[in-house]
Wavefront OBJ file of the C-alpha trace (Angstrom):
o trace
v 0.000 0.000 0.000
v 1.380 3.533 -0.932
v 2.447 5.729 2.340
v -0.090 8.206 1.533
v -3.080 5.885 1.677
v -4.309 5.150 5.187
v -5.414 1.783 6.367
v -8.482 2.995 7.171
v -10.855 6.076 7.475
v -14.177 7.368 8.143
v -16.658 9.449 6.347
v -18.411 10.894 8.804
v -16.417 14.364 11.063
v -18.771 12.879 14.156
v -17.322 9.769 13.797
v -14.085 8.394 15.267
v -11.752 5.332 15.370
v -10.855 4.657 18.680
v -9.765 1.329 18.316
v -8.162 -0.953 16.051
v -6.613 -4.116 16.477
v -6.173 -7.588 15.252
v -9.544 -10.018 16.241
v -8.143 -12.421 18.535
v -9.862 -15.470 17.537
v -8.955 -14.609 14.000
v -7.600 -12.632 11.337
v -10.148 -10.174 10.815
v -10.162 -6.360 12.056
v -11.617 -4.782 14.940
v -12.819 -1.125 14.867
v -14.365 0.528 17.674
v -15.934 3.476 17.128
v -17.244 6.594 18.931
v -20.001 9.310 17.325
v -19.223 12.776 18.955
v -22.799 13.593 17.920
v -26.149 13.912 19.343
v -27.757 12.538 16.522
v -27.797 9.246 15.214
v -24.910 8.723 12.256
v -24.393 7.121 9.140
v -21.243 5.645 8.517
v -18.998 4.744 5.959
v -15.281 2.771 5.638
v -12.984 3.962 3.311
v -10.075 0.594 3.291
v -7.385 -0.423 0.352
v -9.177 -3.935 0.439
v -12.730 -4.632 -0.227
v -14.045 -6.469 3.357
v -16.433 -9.714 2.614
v -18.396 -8.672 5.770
v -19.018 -6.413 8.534
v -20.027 -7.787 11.916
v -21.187 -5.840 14.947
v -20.062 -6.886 17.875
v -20.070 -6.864 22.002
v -17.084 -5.176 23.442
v -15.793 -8.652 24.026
v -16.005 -9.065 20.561
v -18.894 -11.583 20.340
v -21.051 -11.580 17.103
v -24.399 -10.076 17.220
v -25.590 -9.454 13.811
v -23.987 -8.974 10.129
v -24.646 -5.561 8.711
v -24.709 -3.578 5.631
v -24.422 -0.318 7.103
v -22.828 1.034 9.935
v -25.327 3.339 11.557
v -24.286 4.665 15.062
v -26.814 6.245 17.744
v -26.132 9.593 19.207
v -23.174 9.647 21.643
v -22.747 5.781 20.764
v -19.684 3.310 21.166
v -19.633 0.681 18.878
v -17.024 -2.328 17.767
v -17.760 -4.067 14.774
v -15.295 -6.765 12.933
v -14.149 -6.278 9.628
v -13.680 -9.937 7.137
v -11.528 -10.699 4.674
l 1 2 3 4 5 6 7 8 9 10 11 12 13 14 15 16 17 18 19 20 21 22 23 24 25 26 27 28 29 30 31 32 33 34 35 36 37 38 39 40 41 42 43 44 45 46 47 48 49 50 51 52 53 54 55 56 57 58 59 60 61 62 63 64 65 66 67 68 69 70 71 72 73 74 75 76 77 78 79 80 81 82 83 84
């Protein structure tokens, strides 16, 4: 990947990465994110590789659900894991 590409971003100013790490029962990505706002916010990943799914997750990084967009209530902390 080129040095002025970043390994990932958002698209959303409310919305930031506050966590990112290697899943630990896997090799898929965890991001946690937090939404600055008081309104609820749409979000979108911009990454150099195409992911095959997004998962939300617990904060212990249990599956809940597969989604196909990353929508975060106001004030909201969220982790969701990122496949390959």
């Amino acid at each position: 990947m080129p040095e002025e590409y970043s390994f990932v971003s958002v698209n959303n100013p409310n919305v930031k990465i506050t966590a990112l790490k290697k899943c630990e029962d896997d090799n898929s990505l965890i991001i946690r994110m937090y939404n600055s706002s008081g309104n609820e916010e749409k979000v979108g990943l911009q990454m150099a590789v195409q992911p095959k799914a997004v998962i939300h997750t617990n904060l212990i990084e249990e599956e809940l659900e597969p989604v196909q967009e990353i929508v975060l209530g106001k004030y909201a902390i969220e982790t969701y894991k990122v496949k390959f």
